[in-house]
N, CA, C and O atoms as a GROMACS GRO file, in nm:
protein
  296
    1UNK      N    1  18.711   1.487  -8.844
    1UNK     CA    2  18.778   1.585  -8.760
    1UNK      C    3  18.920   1.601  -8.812
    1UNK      O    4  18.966   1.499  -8.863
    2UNK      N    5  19.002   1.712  -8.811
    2UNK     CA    6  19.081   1.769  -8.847
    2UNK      C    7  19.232   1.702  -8.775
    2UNK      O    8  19.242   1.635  -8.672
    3UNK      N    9  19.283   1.723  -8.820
    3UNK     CA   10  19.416   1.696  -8.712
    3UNK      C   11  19.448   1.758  -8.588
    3UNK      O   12  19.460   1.716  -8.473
    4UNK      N   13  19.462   1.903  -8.658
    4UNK     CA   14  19.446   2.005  -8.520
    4UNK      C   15  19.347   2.014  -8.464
    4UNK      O   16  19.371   2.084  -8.365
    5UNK      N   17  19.191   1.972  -8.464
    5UNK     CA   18  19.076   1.957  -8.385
    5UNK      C   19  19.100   1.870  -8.288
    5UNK      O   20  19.083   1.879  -8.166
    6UNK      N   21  19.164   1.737  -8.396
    6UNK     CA   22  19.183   1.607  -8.308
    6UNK      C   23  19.285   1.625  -8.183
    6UNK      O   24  19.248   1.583  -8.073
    7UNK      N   25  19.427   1.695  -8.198
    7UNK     CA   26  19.499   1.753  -8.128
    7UNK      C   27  19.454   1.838  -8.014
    7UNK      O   28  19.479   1.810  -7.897
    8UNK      N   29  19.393   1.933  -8.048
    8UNK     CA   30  19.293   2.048  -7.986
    8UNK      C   31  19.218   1.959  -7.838
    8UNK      O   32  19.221   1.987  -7.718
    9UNK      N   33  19.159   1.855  -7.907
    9UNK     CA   34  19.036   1.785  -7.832
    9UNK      C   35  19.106   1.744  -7.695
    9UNK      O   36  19.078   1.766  -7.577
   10UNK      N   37  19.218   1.669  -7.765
   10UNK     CA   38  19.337   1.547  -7.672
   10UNK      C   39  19.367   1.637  -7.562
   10UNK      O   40  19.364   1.599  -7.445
   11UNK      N   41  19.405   1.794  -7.610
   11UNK     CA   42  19.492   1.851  -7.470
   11UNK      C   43  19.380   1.900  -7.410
   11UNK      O   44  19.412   1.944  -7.299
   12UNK      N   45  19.227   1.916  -7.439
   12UNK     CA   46  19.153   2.001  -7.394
   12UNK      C   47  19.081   1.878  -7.272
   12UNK      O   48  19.040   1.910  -7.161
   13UNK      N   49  19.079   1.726  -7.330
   13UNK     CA   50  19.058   1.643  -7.212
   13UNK      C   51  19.176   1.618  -7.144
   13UNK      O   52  19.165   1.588  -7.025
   14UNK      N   53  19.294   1.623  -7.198
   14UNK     CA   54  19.374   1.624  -7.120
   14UNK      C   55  19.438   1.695  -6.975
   14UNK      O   56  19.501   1.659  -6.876
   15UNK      N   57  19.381   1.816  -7.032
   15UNK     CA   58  19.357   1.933  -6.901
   15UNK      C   59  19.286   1.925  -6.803
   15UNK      O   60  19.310   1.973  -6.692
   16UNK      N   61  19.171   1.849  -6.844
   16UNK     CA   62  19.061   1.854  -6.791
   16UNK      C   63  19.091   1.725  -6.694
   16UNK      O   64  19.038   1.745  -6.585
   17UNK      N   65  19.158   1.602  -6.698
   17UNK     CA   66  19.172   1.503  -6.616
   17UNK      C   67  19.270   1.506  -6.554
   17UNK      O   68  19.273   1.425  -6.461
   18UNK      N   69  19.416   1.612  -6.574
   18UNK     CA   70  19.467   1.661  -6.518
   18UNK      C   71  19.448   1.711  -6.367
   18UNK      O   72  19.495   1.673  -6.259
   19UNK      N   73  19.332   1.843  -6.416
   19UNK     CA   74  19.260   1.882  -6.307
   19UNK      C   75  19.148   1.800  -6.240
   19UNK      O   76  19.054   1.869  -6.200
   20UNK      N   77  19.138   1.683  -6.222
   20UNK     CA   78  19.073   1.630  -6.170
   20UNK      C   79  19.195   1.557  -6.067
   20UNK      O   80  19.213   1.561  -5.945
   21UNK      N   81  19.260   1.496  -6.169
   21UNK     CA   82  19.367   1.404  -6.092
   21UNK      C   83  19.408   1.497  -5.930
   21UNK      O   84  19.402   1.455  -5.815
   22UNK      N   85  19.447   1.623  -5.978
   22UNK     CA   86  19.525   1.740  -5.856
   22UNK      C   87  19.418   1.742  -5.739
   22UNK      O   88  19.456   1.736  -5.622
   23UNK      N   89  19.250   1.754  -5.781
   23UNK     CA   90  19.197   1.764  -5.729
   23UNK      C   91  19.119   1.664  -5.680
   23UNK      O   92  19.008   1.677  -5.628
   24UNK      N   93  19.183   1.562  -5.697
   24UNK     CA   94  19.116   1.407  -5.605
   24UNK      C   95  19.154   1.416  -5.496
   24UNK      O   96  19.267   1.447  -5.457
   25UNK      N   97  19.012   1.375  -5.404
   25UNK     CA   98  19.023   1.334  -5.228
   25UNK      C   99  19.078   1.171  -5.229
   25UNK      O  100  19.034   1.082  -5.302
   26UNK      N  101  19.158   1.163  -5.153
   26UNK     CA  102  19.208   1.021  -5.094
   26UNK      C  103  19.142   0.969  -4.939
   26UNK      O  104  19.097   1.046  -4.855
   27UNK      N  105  19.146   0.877  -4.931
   27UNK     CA  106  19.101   0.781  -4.845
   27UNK      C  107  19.166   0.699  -4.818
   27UNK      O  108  19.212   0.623  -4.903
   28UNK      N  109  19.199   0.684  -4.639
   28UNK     CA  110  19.218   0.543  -4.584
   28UNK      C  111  19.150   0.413  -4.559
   28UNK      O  112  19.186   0.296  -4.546
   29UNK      N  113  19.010   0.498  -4.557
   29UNK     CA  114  18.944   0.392  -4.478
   29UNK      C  115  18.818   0.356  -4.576
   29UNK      O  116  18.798   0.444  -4.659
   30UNK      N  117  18.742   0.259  -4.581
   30UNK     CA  118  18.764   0.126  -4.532
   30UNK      C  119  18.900   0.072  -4.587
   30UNK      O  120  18.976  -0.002  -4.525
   31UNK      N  121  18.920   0.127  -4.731
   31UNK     CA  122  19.070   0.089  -4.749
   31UNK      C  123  19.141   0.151  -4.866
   31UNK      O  124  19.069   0.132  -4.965
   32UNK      N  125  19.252   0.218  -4.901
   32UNK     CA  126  19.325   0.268  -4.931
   32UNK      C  127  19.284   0.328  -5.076
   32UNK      O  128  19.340   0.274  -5.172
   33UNK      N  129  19.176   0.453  -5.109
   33UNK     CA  130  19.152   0.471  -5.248
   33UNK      C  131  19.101   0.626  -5.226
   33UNK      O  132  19.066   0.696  -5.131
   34UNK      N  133  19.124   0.647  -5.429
   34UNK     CA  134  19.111   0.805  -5.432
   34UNK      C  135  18.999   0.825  -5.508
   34UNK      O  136  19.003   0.747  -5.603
   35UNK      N  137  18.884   0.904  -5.511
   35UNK     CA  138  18.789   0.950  -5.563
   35UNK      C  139  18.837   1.060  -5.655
   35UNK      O  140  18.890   1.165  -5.620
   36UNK      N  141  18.813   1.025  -5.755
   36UNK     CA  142  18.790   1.143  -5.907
   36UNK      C  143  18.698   1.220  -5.927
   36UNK      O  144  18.597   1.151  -5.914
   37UNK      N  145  18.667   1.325  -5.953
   37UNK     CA  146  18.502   1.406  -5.982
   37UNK      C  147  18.562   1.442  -6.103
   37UNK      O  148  18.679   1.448  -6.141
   38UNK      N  149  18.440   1.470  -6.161
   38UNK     CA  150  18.444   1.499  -6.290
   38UNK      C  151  18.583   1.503  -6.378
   38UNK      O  152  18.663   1.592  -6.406
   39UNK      N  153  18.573   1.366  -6.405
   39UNK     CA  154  18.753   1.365  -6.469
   39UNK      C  155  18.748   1.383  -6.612
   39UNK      O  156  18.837   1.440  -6.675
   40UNK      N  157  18.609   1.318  -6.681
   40UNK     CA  158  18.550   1.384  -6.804
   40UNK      C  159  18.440   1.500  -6.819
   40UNK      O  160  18.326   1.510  -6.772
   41UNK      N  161  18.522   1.588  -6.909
   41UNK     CA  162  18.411   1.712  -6.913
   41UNK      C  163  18.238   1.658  -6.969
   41UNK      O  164  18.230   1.579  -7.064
   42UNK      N  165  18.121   1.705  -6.906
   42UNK     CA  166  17.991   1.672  -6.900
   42UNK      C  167  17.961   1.664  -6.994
   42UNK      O  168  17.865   1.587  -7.004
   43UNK      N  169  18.002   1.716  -7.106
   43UNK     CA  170  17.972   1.698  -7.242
   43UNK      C  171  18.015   1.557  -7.334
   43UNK      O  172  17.965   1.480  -7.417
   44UNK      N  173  18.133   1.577  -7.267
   44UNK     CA  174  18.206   1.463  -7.321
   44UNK      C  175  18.134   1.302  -7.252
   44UNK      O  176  18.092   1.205  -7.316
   45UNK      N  177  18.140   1.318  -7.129
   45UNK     CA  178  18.117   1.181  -7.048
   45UNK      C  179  17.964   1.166  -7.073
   45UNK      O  180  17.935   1.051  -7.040
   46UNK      N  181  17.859   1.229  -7.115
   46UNK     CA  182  17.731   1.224  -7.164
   46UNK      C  183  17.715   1.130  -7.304
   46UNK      O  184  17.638   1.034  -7.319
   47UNK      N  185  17.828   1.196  -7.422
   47UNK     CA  186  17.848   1.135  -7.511
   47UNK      C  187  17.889   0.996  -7.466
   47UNK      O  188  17.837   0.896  -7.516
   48UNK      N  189  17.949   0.991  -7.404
   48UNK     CA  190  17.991   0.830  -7.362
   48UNK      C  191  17.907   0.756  -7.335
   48UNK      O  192  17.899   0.651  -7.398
   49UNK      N  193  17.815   0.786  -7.234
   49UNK     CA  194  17.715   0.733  -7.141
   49UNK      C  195  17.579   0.685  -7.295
   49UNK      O  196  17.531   0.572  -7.303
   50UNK      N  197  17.543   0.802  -7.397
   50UNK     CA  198  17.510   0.772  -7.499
   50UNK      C  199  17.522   0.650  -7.563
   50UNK      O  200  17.429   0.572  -7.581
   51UNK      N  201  17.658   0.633  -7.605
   51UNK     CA  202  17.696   0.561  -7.694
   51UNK      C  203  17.760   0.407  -7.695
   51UNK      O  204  17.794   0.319  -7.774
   52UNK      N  205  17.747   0.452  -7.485
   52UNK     CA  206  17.803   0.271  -7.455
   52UNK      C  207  17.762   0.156  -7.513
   52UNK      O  208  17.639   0.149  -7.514
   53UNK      N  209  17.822   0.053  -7.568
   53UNK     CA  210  17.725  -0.048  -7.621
   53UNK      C  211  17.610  -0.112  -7.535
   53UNK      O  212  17.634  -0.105  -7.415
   54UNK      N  213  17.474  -0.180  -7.571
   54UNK     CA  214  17.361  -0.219  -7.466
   54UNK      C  215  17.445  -0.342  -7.361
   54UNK      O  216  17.562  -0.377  -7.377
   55UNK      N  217  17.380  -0.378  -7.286
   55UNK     CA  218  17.449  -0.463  -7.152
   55UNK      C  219  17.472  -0.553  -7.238
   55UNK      O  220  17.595  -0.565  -7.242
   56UNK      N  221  17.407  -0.649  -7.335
   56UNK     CA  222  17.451  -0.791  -7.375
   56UNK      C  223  17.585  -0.774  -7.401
   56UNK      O  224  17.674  -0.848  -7.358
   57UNK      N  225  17.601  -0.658  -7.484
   57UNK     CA  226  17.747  -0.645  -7.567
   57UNK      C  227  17.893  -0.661  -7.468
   57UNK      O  228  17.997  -0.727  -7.474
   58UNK      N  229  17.830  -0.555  -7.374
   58UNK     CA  230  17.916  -0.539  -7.268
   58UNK      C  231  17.959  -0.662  -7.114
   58UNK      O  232  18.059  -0.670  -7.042
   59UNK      N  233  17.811  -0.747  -7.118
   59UNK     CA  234  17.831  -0.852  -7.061
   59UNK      C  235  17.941  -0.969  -7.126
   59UNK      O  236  18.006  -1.056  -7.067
   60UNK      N  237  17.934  -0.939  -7.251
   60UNK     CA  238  18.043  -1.056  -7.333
   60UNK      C  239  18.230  -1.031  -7.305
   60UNK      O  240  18.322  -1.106  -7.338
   61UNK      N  241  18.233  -0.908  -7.238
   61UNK     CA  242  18.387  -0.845  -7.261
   61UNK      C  243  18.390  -0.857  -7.137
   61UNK      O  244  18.489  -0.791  -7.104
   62UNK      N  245  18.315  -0.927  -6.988
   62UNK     CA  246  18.336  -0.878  -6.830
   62UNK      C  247  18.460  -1.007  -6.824
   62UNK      O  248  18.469  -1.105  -6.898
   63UNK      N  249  18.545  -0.968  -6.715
   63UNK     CA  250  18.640  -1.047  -6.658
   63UNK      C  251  18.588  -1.118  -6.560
   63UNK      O  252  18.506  -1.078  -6.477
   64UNK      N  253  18.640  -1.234  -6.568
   64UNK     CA  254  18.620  -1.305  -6.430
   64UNK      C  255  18.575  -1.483  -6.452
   64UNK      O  256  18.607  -1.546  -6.553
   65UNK      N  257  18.497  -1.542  -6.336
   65UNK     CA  258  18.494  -1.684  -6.349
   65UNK      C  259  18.382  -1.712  -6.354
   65UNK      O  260  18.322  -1.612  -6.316
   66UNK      N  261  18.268  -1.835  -6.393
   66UNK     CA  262  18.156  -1.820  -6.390
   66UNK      C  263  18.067  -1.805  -6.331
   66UNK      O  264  17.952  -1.823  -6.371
   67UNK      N  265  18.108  -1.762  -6.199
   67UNK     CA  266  18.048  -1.726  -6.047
   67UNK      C  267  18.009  -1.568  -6.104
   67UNK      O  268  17.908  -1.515  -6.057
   68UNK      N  269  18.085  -1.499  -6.200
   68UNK     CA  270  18.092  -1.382  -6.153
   68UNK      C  271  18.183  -1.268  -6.088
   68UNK      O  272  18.181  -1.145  -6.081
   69UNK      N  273  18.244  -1.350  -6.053
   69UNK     CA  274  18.336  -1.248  -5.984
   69UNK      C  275  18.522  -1.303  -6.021
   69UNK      O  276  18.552  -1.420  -6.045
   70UNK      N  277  18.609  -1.202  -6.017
   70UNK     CA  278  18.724  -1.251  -6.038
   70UNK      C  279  18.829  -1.282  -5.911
   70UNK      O  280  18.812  -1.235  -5.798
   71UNK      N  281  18.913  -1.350  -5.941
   71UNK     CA  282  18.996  -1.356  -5.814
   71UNK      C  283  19.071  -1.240  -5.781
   71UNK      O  284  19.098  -1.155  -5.866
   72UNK      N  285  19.107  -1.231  -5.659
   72UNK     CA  286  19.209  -1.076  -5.721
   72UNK      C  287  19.359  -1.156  -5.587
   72UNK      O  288  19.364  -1.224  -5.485
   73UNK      N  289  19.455  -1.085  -5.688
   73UNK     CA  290  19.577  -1.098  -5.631
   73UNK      C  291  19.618  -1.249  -5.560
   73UNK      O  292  19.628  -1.291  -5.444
   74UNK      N  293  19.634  -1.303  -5.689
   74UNK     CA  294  19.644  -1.461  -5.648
   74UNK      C  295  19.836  -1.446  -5.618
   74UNK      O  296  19.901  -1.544  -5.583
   0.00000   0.00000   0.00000
């Protein structure tokens, strides 16, 4: 890919999560969080979903303790 493709690409997801960000619903309840929709364009987040590495790979990089789960906010 080109420079200016590569450039091209950056502002064209960049726009695109932009407009997601403006257009996120927030929430109080059960507790304090904002929902994103489509923050990657379908094309793009497909490719992703493609190309994720299989679970073993991805089980080797998870955070946390050997329970499984991490502590949060010690």
């Amino acid at each position: 890919m080109t420079a200016p493709a590569e450039a091209n690409l950056a502002d064209e997801l960049t726009a695109h999560a932009v407009a997601s960000i403006e257009a996120a619903d927030h929430f109080a309840l059960p507790f304090p969080h904002i929902v994103f929709r489509d923050f990657f364009p379908a094309d793009s987040y497909q490719y992703r979903v493609r190309h994720a590495p299989d679970r073993g790979v991805r089980s080797d990089h998870r955070h946390g303790n050997a329970h499984g789960s991490a502590p949060l906010w010690r």
